[in-house]
Backbone as CSV, one residue per row, in Angstrom:
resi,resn,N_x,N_y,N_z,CA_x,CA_y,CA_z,C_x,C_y,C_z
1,UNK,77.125,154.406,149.130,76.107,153.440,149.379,76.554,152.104,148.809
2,UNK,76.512,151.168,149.539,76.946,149.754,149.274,75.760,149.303,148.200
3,UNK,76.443,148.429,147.504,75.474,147.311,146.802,74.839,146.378,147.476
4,UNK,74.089,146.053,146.925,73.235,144.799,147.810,73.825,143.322,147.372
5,UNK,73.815,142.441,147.929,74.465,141.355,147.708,73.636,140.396,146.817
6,UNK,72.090,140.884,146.811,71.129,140.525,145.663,71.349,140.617,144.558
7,UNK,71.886,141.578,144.279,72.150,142.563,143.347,73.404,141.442,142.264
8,UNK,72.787,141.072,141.419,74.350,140.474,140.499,74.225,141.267,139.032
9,UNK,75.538,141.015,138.508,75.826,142.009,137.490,74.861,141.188,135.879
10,UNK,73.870,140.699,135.302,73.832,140.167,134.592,74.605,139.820,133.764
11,UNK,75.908,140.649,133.493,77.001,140.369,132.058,78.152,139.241,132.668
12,UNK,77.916,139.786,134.269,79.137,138.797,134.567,78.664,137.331,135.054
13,UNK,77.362,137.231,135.131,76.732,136.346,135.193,76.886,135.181,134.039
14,UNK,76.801,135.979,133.093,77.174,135.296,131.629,78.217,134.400,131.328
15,UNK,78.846,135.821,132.044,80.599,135.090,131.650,80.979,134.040,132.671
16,UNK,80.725,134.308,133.367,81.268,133.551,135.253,80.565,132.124,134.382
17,UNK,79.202,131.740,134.348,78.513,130.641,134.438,78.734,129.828,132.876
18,UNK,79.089,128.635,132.710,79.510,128.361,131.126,77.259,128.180,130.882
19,UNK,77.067,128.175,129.913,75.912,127.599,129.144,75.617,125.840,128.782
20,UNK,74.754,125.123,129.579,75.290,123.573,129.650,75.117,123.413,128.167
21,UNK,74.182,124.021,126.739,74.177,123.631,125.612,75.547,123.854,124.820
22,UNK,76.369,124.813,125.545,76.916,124.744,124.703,78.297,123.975,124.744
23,UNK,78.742,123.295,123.896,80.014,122.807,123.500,81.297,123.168,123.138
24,UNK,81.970,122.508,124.038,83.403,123.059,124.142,84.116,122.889,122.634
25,UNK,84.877,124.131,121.844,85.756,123.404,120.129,86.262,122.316,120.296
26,UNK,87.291,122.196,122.016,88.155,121.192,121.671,87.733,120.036,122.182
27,UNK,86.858,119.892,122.624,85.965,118.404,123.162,85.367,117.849,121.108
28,UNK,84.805,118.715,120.656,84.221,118.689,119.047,85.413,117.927,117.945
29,UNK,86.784,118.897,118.591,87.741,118.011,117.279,88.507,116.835,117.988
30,UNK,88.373,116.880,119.356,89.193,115.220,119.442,87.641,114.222,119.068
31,UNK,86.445,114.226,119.042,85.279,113.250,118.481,85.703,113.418,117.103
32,UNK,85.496,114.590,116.539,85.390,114.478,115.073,86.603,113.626,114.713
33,UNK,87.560,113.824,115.343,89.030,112.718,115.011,88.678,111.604,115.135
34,UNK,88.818,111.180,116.079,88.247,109.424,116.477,87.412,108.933,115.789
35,UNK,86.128,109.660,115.306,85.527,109.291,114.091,86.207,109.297,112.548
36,UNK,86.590,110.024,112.515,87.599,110.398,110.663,88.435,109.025,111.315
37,UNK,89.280,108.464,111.987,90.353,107.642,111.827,89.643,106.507,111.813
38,UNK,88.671,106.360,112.432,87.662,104.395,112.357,87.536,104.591,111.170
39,UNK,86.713,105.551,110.437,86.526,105.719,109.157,87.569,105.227,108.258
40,UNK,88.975,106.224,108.073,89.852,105.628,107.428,90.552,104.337,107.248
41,UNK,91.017,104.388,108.448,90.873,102.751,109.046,90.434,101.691,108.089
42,UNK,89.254,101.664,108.591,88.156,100.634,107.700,88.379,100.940,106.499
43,UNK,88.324,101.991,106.076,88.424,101.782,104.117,89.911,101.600,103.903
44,UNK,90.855,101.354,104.236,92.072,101.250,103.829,92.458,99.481,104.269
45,UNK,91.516,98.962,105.296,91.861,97.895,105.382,90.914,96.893,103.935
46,UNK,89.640,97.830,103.562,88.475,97.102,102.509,89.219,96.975,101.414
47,UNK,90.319,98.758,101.165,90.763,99.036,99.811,92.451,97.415,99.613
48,UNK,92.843,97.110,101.016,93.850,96.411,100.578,93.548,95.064,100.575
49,UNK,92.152,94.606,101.120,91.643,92.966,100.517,91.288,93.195,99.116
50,UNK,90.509,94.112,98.979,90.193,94.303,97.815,91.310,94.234,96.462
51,UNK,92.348,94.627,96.967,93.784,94.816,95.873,94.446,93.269,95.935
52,UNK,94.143,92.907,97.047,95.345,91.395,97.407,94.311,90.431,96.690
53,UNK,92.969,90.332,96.628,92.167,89.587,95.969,92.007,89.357,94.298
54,UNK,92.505,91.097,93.872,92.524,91.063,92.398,93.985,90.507,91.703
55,UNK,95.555,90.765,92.897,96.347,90.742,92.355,96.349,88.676,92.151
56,UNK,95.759,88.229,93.318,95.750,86.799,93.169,94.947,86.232,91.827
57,UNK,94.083,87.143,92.068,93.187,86.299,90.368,93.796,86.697,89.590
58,UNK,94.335,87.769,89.213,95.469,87.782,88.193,96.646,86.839,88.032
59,UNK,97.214,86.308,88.911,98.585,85.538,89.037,97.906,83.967,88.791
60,UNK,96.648,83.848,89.150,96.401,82.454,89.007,95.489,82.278,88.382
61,UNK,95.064,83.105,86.958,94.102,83.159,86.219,95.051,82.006,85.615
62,UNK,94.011,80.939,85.027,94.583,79.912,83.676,93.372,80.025,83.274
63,UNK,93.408,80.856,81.913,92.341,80.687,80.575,92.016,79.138,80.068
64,UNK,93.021,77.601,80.083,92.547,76.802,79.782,93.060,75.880,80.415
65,UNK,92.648,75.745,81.816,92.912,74.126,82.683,93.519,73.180,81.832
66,UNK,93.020,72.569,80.853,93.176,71.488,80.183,94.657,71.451,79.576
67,UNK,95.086,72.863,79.613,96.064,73.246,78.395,97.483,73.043,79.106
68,UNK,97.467,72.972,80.523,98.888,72.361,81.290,99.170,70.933,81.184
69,UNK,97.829,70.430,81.335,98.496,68.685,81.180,98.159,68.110,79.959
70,UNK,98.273,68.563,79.286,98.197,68.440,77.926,99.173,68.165,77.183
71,UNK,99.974,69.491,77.601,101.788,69.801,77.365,102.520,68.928,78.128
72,UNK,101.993,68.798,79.226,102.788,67.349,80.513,103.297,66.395,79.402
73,UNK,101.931,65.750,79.308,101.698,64.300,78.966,102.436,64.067,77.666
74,UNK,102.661,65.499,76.710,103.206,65.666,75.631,104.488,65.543,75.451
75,UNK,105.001,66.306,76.974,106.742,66.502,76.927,107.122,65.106,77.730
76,UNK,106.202,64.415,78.223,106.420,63.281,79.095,106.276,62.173,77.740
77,UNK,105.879,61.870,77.125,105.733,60.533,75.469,106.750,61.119,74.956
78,UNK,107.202,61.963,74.650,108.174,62.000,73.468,108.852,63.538,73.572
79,UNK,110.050,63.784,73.111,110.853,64.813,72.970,110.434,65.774,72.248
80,UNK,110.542,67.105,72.379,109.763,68.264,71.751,110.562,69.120,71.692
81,UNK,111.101,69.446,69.869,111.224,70.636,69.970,111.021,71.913,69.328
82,UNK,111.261,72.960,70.457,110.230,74.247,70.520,111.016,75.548,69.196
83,UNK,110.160,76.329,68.028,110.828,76.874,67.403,109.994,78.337,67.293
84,UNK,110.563,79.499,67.500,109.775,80.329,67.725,109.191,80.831,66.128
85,UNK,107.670,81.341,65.888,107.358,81.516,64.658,107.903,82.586,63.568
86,UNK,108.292,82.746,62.598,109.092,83.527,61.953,108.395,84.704,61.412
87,UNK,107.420,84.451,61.303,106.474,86.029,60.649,106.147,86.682,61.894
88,UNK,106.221,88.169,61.129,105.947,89.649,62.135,104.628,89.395,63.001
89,UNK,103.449,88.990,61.883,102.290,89.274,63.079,101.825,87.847,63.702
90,UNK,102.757,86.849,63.475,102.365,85.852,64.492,102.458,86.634,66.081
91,UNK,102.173,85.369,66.955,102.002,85.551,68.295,103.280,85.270,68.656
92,UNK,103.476,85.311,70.424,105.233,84.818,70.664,104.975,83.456,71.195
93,UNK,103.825,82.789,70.816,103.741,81.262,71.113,104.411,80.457,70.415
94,UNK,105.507,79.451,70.896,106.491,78.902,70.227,105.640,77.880,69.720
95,UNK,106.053,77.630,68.231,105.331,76.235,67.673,106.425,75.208,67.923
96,UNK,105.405,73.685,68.428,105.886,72.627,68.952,106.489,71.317,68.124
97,UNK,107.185,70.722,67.640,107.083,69.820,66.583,107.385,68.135,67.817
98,UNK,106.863,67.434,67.790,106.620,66.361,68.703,107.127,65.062,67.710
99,UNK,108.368,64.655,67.738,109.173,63.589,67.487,109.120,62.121,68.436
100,UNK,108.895,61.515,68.209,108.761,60.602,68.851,109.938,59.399,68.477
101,UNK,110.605,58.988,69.460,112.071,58.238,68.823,111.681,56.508,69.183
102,UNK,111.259,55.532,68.756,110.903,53.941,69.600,112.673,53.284,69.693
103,UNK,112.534,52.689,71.090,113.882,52.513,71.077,113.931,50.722,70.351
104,UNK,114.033,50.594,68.999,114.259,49.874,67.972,115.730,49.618,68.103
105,UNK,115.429,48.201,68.432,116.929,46.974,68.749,117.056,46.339,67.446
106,UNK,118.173,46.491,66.802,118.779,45.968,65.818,119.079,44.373,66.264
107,UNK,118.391,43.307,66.009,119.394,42.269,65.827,119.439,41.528,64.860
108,UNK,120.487,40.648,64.825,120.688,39.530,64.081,119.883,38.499,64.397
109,UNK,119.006,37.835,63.229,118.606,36.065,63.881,119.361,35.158,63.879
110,UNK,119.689,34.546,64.746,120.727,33.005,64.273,119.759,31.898,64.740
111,UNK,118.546,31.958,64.333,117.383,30.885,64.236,118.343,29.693,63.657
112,UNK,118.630,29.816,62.542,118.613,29.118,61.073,120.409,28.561,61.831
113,UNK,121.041,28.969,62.578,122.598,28.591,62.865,122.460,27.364,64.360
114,UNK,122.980,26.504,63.861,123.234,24.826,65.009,124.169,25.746,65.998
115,UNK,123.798,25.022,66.970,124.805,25.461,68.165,124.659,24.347,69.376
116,UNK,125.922,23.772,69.570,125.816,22.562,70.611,126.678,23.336,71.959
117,UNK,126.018,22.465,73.014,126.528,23.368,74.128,127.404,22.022,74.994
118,UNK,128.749,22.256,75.008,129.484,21.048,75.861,129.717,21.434,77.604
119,UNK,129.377,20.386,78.532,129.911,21.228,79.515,131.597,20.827,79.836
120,UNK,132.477,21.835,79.960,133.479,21.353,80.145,134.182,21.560,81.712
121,UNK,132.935,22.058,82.532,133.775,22.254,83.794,132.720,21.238,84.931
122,UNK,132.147,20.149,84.949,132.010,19.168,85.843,130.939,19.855,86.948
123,UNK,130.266,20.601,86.273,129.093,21.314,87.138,127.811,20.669,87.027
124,UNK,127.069,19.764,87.424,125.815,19.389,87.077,124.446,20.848,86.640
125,UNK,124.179,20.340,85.565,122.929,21.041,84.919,123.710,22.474,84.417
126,UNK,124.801,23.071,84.517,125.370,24.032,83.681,125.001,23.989,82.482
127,UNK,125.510,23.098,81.785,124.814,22.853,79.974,122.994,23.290,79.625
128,UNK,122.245,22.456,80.666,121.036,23.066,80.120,120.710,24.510,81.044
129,UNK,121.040,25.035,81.973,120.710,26.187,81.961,121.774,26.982,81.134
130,UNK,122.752,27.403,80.685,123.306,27.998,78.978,122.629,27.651,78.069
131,UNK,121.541,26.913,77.915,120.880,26.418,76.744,119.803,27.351,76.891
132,UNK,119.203,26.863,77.858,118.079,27.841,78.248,118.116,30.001,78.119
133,UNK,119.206,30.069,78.382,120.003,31.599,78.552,120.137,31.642,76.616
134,UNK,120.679,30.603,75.913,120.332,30.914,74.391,119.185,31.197,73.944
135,UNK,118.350,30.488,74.212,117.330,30.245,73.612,116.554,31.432,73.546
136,UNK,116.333,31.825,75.023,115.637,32.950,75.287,116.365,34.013,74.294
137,UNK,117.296,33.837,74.351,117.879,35.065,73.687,118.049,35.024,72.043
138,UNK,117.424,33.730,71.482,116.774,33.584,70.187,117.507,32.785,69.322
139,UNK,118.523,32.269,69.964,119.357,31.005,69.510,118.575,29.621,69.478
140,UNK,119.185,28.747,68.483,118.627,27.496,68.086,119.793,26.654,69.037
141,UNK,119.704,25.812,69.796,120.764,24.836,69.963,120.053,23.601,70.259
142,UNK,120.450,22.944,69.346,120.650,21.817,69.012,120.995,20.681,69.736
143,UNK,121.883,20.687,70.680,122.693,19.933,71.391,123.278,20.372,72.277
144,UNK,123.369,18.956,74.127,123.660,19.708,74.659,124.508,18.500,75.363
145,UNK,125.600,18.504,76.068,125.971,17.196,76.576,127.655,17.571,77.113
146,UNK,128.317,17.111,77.808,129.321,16.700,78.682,130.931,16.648,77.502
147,UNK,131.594,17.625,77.738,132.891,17.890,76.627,134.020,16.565,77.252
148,UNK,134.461,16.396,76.086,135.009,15.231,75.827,136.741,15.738,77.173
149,UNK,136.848,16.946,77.442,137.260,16.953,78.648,137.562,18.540,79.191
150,UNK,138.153,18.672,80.526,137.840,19.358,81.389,138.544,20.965,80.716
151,UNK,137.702,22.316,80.754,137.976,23.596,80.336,138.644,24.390,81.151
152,UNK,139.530,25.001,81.108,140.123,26.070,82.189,139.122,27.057,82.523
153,UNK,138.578,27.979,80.928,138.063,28.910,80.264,137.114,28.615,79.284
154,UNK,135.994,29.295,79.613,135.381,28.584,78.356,135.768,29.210,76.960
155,UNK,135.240,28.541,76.015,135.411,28.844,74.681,134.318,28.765,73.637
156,UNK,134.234,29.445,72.419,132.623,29.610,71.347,133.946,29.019,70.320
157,UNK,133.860,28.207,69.630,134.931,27.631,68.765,133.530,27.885,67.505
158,UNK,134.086,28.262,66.391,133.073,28.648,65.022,133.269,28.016,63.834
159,UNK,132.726,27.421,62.939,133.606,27.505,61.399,132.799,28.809,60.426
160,UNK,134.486,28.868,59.359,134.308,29.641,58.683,132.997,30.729,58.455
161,UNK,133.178,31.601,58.800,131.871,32.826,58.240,131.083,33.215,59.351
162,UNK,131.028,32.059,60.085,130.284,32.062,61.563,130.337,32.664,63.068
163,UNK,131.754,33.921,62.584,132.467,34.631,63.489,131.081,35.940,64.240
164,UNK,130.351,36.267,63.732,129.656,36.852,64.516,128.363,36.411,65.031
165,UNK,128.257,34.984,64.938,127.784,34.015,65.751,128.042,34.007,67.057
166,UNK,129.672,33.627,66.550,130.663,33.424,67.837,130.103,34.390,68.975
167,UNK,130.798,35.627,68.195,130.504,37.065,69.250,129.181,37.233,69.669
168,UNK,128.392,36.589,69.107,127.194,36.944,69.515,126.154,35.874,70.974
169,UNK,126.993,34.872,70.540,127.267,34.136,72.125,127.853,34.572,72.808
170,UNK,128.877,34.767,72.549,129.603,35.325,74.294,129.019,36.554,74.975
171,UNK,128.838,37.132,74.180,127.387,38.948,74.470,126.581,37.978,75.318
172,UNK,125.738,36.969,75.082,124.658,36.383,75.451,124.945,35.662,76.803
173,UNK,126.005,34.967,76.902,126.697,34.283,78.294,127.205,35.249,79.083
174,UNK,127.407,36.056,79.002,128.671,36.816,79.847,128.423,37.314,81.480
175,UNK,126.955,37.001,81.112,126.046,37.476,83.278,127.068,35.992,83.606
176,UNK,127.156,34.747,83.049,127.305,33.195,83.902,128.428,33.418,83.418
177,UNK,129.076,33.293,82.093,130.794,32.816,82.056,131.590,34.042,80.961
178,UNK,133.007,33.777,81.349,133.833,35.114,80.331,134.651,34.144,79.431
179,UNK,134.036,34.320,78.288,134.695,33.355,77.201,135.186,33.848,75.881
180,UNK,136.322,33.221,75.326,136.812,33.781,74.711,136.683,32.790,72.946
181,UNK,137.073,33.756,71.508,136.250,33.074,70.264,137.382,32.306,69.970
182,UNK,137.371,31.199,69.169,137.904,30.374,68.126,137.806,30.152,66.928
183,UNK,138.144,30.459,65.685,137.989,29.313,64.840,138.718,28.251,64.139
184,UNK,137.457,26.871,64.329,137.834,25.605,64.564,136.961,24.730,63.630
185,UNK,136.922,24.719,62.682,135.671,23.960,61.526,135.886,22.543,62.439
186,UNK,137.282,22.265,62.538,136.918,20.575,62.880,136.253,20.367,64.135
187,UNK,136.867,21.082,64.915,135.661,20.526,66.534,134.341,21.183,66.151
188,UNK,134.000,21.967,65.564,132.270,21.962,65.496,131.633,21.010,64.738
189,UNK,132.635,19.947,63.507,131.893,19.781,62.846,130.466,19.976,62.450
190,UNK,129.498,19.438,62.362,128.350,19.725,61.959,127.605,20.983,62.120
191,UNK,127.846,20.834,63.496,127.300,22.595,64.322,128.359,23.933,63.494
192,UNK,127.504,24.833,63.320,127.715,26.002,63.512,129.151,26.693,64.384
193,UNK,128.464,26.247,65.558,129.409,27.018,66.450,128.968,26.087,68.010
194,UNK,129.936,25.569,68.616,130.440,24.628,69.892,131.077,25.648,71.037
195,UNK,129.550,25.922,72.450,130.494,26.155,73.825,131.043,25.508,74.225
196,UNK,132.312,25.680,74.578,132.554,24.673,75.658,132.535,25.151,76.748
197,UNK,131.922,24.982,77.896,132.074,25.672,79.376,133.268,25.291,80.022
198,UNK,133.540,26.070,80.805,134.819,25.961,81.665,134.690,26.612,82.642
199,UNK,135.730,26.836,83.595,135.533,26.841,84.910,134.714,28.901,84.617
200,UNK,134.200,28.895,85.956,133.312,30.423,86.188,135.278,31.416,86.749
């Protein structure tokens, strides 16, 4: 006797037909993945601002603003130098000792020393600008006027004692003329010490 075609097996019914509630494993772990990796994701990108933010405030922490240009302005006025402290429980902060050097020019005055200025090379106004070039430079001269005749070279002619007079004119001329010393009590008479200009 045949079966009826009505007739279905309930068990294979079961099996044949899936259940729409229920859910496939491997549909479950590729979601559960895609979720776990956004997840990770995101906290690994939070955890490395988070690290790059602390390592910067660390590197550019300065406890006292004030305390860099301080030291500037310090090592910039005057020469410093640095000696590390000698006892065990000091710190390793080098102590500073701050010297200060003024650059203090030694000179001589020759206020008080005559000095006449001759011109001997036929230049108009040579004599008073060399007068002017003394003066500034803290010389007294006395006199200034036209040499009784014409100089190759000039010359500082001195009497006795008055030799670093001499030298101390020609230091003073030497941007305008290259002159060389003498000493000559009789052509300075009165004066100190007598240029004579001569040719540049």
């Amino acid at each position: 006797m045949s079966k009826s075609l009505d007739i279905i097996d309930p068990k294979r019914e079961e099996r044949n037909e899936p259940d729409e509630h229920i859910v496939d494993n491997d549909e479950l772990k590729v979601e559960t993945k895609s979720q776990g990796g956004v997840f990770y994701l995101v906290m690994g990108i939070v955890a490395l601002v988070v690290a790059t933010a602390a390592a910067l405030y660390i590197l550019y922490k300065d406890d006292n603003p004030n305390k860099n240009k301080t030291n500037e302005a310090t090592v910039s006025e005057a020469s410093v130098t640095a000696s590390p402290s000698a006892s065990p429980e000091a710190s390793a902060t080098p102590s500073l000792t701050v010297t200060s050097t003024p650059a203090a020019k030694t000179e001589t005055s020759y206020k008080e020393d005559k000095v006449r200025v001759a011109n001997g090379n036929g230049i108009n106004g040579e004599g008073a600008k060399i007068k002017a070039i003394l003066e500034k430079d803290g010389f007294t001269v006395t006199s200034v006027g036209n040499a009784s005749k014409t100089y190759t070279k000039s010359i500082v002619f001195y009497k006795e004692g008055k030799e670093s007079l001499a030298n101390a004119i020609k230091e003073a001329i030497k941007g305008e003329y290259s002159a060389d010393i003498e000493l000559s009590p009789s052509t300075v008479g009165q004066y100190d010490a007598v240029l004579a200009l001569g040719s540049k």
